[in-house]
SERO-4910 file (N, C-alpha, C, O; in steps of 0.05 Angstrom, whole numbers):
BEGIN
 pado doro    nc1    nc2    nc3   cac1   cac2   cac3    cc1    cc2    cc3    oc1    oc2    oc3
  Unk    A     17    -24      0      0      0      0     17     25      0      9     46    -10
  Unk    A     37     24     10     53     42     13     71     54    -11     78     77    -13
  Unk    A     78     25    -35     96     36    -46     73     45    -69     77     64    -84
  Unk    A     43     29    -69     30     58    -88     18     75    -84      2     82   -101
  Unk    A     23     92    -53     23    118    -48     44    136    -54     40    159    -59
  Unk    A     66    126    -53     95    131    -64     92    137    -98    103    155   -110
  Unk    A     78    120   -107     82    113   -143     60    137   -139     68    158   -151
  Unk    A     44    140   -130     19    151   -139     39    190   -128     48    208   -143
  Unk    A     39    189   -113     47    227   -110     75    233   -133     82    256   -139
  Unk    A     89    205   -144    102    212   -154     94    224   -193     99    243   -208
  Unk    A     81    199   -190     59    203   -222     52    237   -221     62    254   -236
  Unk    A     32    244   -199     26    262   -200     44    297   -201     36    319   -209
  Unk    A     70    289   -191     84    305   -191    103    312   -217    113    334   -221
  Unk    A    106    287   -234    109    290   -256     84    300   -276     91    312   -297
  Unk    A     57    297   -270     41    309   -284     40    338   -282     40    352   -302
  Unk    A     39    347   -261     46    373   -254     77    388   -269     79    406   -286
  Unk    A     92    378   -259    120    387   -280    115    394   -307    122    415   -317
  Unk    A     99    372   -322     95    372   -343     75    394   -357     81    402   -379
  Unk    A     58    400   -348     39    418   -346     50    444   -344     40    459   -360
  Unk    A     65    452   -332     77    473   -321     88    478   -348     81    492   -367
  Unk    A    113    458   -343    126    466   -384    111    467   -400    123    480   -418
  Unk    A     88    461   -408     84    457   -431     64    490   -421     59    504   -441
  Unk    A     57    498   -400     41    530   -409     61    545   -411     59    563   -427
  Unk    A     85    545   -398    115    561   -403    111    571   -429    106    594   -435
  Unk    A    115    536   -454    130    538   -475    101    553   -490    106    574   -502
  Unk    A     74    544   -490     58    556   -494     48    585   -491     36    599   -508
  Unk    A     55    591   -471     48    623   -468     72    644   -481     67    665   -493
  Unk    A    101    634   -477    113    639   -496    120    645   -515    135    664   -520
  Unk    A    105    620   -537    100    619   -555     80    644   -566     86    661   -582
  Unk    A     60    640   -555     36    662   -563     56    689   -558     65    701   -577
  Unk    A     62    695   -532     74    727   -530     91    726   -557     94    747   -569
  Unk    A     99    708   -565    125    723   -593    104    728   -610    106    748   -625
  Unk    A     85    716   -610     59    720   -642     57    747   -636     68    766   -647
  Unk    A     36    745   -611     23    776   -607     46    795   -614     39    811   -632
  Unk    A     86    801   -602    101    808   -615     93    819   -630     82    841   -630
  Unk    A    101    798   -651    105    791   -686     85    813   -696     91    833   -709
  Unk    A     58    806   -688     30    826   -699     37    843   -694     40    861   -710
  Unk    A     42    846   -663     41    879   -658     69    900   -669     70    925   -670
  Unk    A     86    883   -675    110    895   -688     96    897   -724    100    920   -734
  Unk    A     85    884   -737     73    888   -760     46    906   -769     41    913   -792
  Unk    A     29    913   -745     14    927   -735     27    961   -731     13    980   -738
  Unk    A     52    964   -720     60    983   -714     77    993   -744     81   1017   -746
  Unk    A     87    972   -767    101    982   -785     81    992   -807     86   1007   -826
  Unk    A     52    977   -799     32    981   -818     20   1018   -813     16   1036   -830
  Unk    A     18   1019   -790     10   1037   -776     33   1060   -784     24   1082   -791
  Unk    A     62   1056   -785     78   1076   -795     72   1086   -826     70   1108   -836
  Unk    A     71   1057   -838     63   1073   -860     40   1093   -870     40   1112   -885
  Unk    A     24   1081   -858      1   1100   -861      4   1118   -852     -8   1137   -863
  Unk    A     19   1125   -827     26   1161   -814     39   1171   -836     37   1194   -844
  Unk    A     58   1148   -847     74   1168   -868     60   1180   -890     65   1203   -898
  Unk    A     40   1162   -902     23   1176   -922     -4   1196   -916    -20   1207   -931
  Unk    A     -2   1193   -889    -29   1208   -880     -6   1230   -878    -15   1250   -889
  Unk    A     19   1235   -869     35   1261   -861     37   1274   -889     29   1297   -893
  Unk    A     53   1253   -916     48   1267   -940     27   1284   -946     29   1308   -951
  Unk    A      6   1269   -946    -22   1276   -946    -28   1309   -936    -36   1328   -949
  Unk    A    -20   1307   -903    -23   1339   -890     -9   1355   -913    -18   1370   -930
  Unk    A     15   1345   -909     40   1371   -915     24   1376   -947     27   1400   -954
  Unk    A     14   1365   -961      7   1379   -985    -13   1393   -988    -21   1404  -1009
  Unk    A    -26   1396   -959    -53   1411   -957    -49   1434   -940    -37   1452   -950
  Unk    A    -58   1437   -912    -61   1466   -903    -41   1465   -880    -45   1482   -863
  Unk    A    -28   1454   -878     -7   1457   -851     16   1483   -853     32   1483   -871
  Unk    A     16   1501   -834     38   1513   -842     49   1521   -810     37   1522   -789
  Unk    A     80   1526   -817     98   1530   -795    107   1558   -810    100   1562   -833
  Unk    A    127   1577   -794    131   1595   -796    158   1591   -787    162   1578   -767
  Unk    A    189   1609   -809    207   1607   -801    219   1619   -824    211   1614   -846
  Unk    A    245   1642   -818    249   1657   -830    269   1652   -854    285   1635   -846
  Unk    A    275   1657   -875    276   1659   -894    314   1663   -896    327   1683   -890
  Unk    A    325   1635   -906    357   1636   -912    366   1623   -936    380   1602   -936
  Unk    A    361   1631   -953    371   1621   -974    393   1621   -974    402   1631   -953
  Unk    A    416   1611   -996    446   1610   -994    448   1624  -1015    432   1624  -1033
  Unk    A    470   1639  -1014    483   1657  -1037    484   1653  -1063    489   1629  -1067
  Unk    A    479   1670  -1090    471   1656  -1117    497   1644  -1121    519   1653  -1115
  Unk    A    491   1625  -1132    524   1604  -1143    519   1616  -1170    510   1639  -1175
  Unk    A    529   1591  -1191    537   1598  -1213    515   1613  -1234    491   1612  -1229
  Unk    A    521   1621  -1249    502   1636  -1263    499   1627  -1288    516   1632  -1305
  Unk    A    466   1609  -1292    472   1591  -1321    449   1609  -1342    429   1622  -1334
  Unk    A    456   1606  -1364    440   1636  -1378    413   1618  -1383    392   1631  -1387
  Unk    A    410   1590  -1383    393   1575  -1386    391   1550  -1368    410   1537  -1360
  Unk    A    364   1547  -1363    361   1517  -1347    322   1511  -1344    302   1526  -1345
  Unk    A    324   1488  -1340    298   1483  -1340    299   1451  -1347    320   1438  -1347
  Unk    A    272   1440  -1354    274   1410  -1362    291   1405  -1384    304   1384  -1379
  Unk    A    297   1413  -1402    316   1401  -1416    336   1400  -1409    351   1384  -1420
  Unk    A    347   1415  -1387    374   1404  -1380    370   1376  -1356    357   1369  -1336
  Unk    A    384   1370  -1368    388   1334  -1350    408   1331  -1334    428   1343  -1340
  Unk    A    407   1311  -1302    422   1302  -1292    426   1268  -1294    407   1254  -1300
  Unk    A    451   1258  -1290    456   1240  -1287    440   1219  -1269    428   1198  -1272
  Unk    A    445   1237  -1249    428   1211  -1228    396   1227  -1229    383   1226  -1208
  Unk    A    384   1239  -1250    358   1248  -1244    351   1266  -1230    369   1275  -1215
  Unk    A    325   1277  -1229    319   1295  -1210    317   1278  -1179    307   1256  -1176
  Unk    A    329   1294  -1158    325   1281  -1130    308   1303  -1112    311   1311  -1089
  Unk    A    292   1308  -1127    280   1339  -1102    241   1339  -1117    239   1341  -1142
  Unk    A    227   1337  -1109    198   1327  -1115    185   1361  -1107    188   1376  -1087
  Unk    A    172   1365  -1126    151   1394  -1118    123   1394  -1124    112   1385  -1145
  Unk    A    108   1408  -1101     80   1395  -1103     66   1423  -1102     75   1442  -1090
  Unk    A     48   1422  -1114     23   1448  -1111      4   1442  -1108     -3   1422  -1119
  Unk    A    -14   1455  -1090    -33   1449  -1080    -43   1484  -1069    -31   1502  -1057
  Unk    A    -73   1478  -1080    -89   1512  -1089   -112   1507  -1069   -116   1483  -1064
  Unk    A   -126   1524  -1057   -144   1530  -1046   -160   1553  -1066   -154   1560  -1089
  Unk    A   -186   1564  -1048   -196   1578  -1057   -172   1619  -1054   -173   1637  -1070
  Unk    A   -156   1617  -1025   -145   1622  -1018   -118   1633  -1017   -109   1656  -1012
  Unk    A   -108   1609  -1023    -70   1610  -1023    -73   1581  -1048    -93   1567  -1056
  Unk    A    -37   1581  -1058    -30   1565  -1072     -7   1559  -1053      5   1576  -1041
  Unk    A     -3   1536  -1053     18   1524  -1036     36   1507  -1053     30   1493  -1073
  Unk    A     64   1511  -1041     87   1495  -1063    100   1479  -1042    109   1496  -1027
  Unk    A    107   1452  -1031    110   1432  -1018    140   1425  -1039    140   1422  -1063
  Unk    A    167   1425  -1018    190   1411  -1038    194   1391  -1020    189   1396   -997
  Unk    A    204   1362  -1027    210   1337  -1018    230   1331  -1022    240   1345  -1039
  Unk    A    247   1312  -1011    271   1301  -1027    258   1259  -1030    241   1247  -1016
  Unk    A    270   1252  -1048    263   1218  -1050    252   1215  -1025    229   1207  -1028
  Unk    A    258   1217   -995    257   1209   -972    230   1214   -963    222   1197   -947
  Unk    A    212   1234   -969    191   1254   -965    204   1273   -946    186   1282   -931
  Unk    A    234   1287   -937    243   1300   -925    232   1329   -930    228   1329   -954
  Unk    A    227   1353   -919    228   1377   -931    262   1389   -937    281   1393   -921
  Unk    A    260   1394   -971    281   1413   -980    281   1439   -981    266   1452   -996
  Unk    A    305   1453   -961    299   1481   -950    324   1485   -957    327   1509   -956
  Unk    A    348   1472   -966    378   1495   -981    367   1502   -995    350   1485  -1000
  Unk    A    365   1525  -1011    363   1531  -1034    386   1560  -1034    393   1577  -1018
  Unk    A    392   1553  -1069    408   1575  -1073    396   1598  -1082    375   1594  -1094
  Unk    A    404   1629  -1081    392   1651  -1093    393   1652  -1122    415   1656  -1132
  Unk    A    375   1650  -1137    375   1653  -1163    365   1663  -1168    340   1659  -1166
  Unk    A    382   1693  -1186    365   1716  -1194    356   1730  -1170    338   1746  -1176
  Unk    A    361   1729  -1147    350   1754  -1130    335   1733  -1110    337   1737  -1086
  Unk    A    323   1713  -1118    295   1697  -1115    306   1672  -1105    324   1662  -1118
  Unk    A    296   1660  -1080    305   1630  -1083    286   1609  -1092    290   1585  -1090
  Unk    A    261   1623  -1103    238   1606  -1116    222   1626  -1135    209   1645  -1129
  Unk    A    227   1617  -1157    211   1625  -1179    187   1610  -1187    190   1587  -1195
  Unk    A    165   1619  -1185    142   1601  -1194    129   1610  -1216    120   1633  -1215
  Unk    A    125   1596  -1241    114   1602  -1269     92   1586  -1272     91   1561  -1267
  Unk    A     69   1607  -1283     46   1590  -1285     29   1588  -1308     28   1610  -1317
  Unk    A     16   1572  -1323      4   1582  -1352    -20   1576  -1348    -24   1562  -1327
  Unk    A    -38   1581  -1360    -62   1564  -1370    -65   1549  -1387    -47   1555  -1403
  Unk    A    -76   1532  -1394    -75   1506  -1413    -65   1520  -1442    -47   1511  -1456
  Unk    A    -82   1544  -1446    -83   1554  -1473    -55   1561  -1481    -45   1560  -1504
  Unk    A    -40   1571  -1456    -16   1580  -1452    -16   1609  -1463      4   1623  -1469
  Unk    A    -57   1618  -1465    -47   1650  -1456    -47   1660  -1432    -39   1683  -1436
  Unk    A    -50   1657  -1410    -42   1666  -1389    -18   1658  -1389     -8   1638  -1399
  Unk    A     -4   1684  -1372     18   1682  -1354     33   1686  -1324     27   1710  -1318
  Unk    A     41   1681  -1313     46   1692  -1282     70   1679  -1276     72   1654  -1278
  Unk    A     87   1691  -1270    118   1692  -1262    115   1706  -1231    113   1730  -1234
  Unk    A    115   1700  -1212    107   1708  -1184    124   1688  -1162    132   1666  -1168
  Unk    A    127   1697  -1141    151   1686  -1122    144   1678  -1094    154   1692  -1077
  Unk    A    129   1658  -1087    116   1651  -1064    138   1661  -1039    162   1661  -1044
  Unk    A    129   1669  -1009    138   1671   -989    146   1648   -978    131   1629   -981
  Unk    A    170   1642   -963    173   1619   -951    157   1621   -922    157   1641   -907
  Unk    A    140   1590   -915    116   1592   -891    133   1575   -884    133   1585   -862
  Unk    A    156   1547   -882    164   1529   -859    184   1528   -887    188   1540   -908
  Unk    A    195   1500   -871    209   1485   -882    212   1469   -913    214   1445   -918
  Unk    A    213   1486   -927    205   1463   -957    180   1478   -963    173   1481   -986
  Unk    A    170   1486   -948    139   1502   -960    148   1537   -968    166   1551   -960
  Unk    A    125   1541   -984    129   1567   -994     97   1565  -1000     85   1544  -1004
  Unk    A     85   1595  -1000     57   1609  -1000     53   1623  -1016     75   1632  -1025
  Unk    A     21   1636  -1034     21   1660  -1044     -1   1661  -1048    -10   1638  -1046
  Unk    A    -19   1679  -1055    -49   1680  -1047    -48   1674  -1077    -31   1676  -1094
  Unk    A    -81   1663  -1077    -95   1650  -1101   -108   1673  -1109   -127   1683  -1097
  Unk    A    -95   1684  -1133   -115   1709  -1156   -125   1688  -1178   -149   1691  -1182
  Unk    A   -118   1675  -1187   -129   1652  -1204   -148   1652  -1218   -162   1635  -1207
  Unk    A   -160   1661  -1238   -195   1658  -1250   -188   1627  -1251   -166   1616  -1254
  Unk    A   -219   1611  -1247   -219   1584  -1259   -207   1576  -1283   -210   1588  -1304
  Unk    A   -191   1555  -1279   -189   1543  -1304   -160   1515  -1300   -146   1516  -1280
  Unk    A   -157   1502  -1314   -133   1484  -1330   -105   1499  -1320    -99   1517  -1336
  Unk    A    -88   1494  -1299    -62   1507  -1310    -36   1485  -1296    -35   1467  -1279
  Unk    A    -16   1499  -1313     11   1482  -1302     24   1500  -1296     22   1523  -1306
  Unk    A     46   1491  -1274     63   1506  -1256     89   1501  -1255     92   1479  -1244
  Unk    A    107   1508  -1260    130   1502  -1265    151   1516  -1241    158   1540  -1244
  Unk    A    160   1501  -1221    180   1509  -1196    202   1516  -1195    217   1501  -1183
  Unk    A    209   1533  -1202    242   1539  -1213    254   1545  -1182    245   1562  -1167
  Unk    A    286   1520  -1175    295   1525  -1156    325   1519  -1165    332   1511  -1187
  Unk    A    340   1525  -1144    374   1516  -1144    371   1500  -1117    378   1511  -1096
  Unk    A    362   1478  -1116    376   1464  -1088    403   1465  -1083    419   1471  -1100
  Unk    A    411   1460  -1058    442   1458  -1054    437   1426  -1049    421   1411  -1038
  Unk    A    467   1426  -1067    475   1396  -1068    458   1366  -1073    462   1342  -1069
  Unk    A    433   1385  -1086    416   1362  -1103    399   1365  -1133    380   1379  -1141
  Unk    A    413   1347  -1143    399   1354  -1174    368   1361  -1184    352   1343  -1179
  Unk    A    359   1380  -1195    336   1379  -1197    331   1388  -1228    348   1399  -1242
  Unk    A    305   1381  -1233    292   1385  -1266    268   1401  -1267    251   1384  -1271
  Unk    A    257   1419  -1266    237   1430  -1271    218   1414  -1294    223   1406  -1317
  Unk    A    196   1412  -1279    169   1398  -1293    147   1406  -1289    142   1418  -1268
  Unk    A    128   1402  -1306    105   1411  -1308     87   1404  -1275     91   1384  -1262
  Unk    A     68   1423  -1268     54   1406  -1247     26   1416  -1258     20   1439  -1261
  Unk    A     11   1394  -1262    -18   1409  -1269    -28   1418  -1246    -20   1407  -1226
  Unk    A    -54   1444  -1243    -72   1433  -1224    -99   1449  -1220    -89   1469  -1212
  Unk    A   -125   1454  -1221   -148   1461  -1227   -148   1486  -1206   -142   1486  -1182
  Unk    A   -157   1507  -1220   -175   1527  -1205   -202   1528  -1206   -213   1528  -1228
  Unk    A   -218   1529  -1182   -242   1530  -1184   -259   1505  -1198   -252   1481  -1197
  Unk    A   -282   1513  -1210   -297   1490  -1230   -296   1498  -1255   -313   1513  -1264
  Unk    A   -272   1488  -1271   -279   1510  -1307   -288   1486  -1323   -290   1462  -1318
  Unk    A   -294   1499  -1344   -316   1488  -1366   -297   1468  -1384   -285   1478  -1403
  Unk    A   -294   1446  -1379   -277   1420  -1392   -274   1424  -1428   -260   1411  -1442
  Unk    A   -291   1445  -1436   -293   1446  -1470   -265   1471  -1476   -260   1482  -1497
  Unk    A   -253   1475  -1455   -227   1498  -1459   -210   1481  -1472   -197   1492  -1490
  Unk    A   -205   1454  -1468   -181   1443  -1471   -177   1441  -1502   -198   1438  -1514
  Unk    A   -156   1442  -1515   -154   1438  -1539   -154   1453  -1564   -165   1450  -1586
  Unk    A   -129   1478  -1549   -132   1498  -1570   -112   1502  -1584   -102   1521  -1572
  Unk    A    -96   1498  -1604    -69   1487  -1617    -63   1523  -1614    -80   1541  -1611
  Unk    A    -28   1524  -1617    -13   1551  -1615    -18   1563  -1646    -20   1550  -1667
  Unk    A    -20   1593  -1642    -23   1598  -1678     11   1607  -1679     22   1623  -1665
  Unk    A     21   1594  -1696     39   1617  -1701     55   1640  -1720     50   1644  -1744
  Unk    A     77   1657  -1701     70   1679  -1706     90   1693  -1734    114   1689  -1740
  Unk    A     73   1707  -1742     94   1715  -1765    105   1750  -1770    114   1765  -1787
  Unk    A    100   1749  -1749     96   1786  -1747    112   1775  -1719    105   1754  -1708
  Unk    A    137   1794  -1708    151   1787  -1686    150   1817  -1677    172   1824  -1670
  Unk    A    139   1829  -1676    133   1851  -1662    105   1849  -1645     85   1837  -1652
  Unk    A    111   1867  -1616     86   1865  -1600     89   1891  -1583    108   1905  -1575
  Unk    A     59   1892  -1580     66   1913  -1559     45   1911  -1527     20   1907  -1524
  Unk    A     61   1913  -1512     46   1911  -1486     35   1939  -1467     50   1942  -1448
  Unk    A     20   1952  -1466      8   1969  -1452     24   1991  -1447     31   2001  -1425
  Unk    A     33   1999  -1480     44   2026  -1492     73   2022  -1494     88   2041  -1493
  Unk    A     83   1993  -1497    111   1992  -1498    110   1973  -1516     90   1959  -1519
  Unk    A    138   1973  -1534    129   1951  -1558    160   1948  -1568    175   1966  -1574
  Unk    A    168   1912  -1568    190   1891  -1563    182   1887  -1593    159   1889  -1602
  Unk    A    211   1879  -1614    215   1855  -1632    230   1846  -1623    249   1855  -1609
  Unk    A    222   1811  -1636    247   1787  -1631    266   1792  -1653    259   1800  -1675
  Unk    A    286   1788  -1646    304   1778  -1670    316   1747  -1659    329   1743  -1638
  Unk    A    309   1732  -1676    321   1706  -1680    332   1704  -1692    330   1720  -1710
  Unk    A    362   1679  -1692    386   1673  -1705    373   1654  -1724    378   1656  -1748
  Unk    A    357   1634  -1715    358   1618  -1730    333   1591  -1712    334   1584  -1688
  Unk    A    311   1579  -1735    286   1569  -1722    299   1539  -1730    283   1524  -1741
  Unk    A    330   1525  -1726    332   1504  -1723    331   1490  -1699    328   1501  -1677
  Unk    A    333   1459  -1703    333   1444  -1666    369   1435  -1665    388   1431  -1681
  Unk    A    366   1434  -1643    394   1420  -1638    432   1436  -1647    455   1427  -1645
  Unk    A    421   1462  -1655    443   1489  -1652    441   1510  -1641    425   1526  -1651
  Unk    A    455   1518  -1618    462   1543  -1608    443   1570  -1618    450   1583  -1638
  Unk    A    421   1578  -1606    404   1593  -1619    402   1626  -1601    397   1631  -1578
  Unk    A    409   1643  -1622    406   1667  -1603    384   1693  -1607    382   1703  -1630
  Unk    A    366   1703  -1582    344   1713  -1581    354   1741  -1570    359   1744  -1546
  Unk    A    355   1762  -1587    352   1794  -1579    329   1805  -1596    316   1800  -1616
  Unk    A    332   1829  -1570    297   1840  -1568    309   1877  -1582    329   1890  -1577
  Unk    A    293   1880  -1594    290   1911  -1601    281   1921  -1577    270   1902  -1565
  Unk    A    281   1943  -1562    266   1960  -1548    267   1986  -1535    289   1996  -1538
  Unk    A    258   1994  -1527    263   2022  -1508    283   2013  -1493    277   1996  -1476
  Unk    A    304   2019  -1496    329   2016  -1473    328   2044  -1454    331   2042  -1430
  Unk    A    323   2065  -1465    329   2088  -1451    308   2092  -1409    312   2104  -1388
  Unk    A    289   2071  -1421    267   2067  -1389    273   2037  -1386    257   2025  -1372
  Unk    A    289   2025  -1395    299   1988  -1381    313   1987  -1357    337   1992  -1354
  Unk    A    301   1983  -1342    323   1973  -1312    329   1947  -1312    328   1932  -1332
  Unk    A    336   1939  -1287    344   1902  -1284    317   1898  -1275    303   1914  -1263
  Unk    A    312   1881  -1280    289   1863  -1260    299   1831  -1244    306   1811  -1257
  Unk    A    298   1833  -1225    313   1809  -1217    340   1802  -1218    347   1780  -1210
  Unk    A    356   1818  -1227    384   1828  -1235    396   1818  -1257    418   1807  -1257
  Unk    A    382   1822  -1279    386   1822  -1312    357   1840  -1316    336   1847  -1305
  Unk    A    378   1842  -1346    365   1856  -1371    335   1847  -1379    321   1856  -1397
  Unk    A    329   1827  -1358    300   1821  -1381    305   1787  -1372    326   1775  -1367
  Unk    A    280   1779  -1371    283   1746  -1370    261   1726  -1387    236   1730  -1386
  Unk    A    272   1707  -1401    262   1698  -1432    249   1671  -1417    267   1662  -1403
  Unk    A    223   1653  -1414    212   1630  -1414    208   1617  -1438    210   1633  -1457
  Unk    A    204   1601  -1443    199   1586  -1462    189   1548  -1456    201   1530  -1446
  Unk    A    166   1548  -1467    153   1531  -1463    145   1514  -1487    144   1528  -1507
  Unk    A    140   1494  -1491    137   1474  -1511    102   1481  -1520     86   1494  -1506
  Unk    A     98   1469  -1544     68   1469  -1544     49   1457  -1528     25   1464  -1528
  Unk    A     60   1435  -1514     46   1418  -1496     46   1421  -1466     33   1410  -1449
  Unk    A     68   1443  -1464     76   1452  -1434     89   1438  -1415     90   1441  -1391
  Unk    A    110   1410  -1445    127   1397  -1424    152   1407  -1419    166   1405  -1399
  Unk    A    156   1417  -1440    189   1431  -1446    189   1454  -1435    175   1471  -1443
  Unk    A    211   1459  -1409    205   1485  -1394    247   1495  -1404    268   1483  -1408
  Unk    A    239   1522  -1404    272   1536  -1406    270   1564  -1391    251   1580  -1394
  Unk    A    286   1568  -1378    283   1597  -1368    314   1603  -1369    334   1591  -1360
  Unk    A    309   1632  -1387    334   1634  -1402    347   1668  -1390    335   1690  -1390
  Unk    A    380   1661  -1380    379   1697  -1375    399   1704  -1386    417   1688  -1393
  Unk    A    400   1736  -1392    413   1750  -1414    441   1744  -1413    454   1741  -1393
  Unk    A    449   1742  -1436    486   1734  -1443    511   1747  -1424    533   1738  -1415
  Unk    A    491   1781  -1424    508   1790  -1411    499   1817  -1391    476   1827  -1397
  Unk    A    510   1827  -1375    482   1846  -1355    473   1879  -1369    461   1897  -1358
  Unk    A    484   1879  -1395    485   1904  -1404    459   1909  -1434    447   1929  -1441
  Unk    A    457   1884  -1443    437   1877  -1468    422   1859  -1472    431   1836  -1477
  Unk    A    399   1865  -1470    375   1838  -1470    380   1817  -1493    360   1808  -1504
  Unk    A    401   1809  -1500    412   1789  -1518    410   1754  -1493    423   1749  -1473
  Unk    A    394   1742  -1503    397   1710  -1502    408   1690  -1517    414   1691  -1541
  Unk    A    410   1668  -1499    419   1635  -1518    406   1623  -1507    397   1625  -1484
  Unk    A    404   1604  -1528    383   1574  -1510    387   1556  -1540    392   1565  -1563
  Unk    A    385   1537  -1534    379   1513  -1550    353   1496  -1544    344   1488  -1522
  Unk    A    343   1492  -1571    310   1477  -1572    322   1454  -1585    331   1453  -1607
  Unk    A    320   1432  -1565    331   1400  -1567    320   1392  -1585    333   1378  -1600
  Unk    A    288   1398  -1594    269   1379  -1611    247   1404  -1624    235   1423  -1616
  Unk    A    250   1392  -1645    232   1413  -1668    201   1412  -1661    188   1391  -1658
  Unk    A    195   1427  -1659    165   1436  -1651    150   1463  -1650    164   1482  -1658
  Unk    A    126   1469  -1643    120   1485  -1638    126   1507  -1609    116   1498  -1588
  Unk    A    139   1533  -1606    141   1535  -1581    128   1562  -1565    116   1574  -1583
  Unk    A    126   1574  -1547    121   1602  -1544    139   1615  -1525    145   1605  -1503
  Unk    A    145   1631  -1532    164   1650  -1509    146   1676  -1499    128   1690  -1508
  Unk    A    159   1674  -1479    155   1705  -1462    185   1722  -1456    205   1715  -1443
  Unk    A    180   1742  -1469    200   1759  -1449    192   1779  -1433    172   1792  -1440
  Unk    A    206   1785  -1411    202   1800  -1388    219   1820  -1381    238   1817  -1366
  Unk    A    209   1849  -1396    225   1856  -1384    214   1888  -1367    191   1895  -1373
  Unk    A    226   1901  -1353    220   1921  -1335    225   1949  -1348    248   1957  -1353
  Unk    A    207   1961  -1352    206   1987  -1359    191   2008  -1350    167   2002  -1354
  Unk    A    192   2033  -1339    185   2052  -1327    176   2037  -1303    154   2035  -1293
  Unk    A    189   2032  -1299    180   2011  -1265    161   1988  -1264    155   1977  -1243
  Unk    A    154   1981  -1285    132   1960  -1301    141   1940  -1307    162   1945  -1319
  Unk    A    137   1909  -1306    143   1894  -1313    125   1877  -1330    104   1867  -1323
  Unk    A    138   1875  -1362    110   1867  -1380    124   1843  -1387    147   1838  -1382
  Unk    A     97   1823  -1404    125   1799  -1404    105   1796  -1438     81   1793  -1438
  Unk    A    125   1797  -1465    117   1801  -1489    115   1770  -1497    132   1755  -1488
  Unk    A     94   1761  -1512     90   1741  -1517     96   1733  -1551     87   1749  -1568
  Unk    A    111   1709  -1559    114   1698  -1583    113   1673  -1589    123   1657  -1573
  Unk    A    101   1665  -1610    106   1641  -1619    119   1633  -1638    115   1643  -1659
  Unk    A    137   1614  -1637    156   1607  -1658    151   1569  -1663    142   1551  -1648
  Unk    A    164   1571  -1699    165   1541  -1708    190   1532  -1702    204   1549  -1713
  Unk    A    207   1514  -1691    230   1504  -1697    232   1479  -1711    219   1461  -1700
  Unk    A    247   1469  -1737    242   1452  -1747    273   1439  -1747    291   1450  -1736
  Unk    A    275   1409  -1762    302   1391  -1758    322   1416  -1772    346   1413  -1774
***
């Protein structure tokens, strides 16, 4: 009787042992799951802050902080999308309009805000805007509101337009590109109005009156653009003679072109690919800044 009271507390004491390990290895087990989830839960959860944060920053958030651009570097008489980098553009620009303000959002690949920027032209952000038709124009210079952001109130009539961000980052390549983006509710039957072009290169803007002289309406050579005009009322604007845009018929091809030299509204630029194109020049007279509009053919 005795030795199976002995056998018997012993059985039992091994059942117990056993029991014990096995909720150890069990509960264990589960804590790494829950872990696992809640570590996959929390990366899921990051991402979505990260795109809900993209999300803010392109809409109404603004911080306030004062304004340091870095000193103008080199001085290129032309730049815009056709000029290319190697490793690509690394700097992302976003617009985003209210009824209100127009907001310009810069990124780097990272979604970081990009705030070096170099002085170019006076300006460390030039913003160019068209309407679909690409008769409107607006050359205007948003305030910096934070970091990577820049502001400017919305004058805008409705309609179709693209915006083009002209910056010098420090120490990152960038391309100027088109950004579409809607004012208001406009009437969808605007779209689709081909450039006429022009054969008369004289214009006059609100009692002042520019000719082009062109070198030459080929693609792919060294092309040079001087203007006839009242020199005797020309100041600098932005610190040149006058400043030349040029845009493709479709509004992909962006150039913003400055004078050869600081004394004569003489330009260069090269048109990579034969097409239709329109220029503006801008230049400042009696304290006025008009910006003369042309259209030109360039062919092979």
């Amino acid at each position: 009787m005795r030795r199976w009271a002995i056998a018997g507390m012993l059985y039992m004491t091994i059942v117990i042992f056993c029991f014990q390990f096995y909720n150890e290895r069990i509960a264990k087990d589960d804590t790494s799951v829950a872990q696992a989830e809640g570590q996959d839960k929390q990366g899921m959860k990051g991402m979505e802050n990260m795109e809900e944060t993209n999300t803010e920053d392109h809409g109404s958030e603004e911080s306030v902080s004062g304004e340091h651009g870095e000193e103008e570097g080199e001085s290129d008489h032309s730049h815009g999308s056709d000029s290319t980098h190697e490793e690509g553009s690394q700097v992302n620009a976003f617009v985003v309009n209210d009824k209100e303000n127009i907001k310009i959002f810069l990124k780097d690949k990272a979604g970081n805000p990009v705030d070096e920027l170099k002085v170019n032209h006076e300006k460390i952000l030039h913003l160019i805007m068209v309407d679909e038709q690409l008769q409107k124009y607006y050359h205007v210079h948003p305030e910096r509101t934070g970091k990577g952001e820049f502001t400017i109130s919305n004058n805008l009539p409705d309609g179709f337009y693209k915006a083009y961000v002209d910056i010098k980052p420090k120490n990152l390549a960038y391309e100027v590109e088109a950004i579409p983006f809607v004012v208001g509710n406009p009437d969808s039957s605007t779209h689709g109005h081909p450039l006429e072009i022009d054969t008369d290169f004289t214009k006059s803007v609100d009692g002042e009156t520019v000719k082009l002289n062109i070198s030459s309406f080929r693609a792919n050579i060294p092309v040079q653009l001087s203007f006839e005009l009242d020199e005797t009322n020309l100041t600098p604007y932005l610190g040149a003679m006058g400043h030349v845009v040029i845009l493709d018929e479709y509004g992909k091809k962006f150039l913003h072109v400055h004078p050869t030299n600081d004394d004569e509204p003489v330009f260069e630029t090269t048109f990579e690919k034969p097409g239709v194109y329109k220029i503006w020049a801008e230049f400042k007279q009696n304290g006025k800044v008009r910006a003369f509009p042309f259209v030109i053919e360039v062919k092979e």
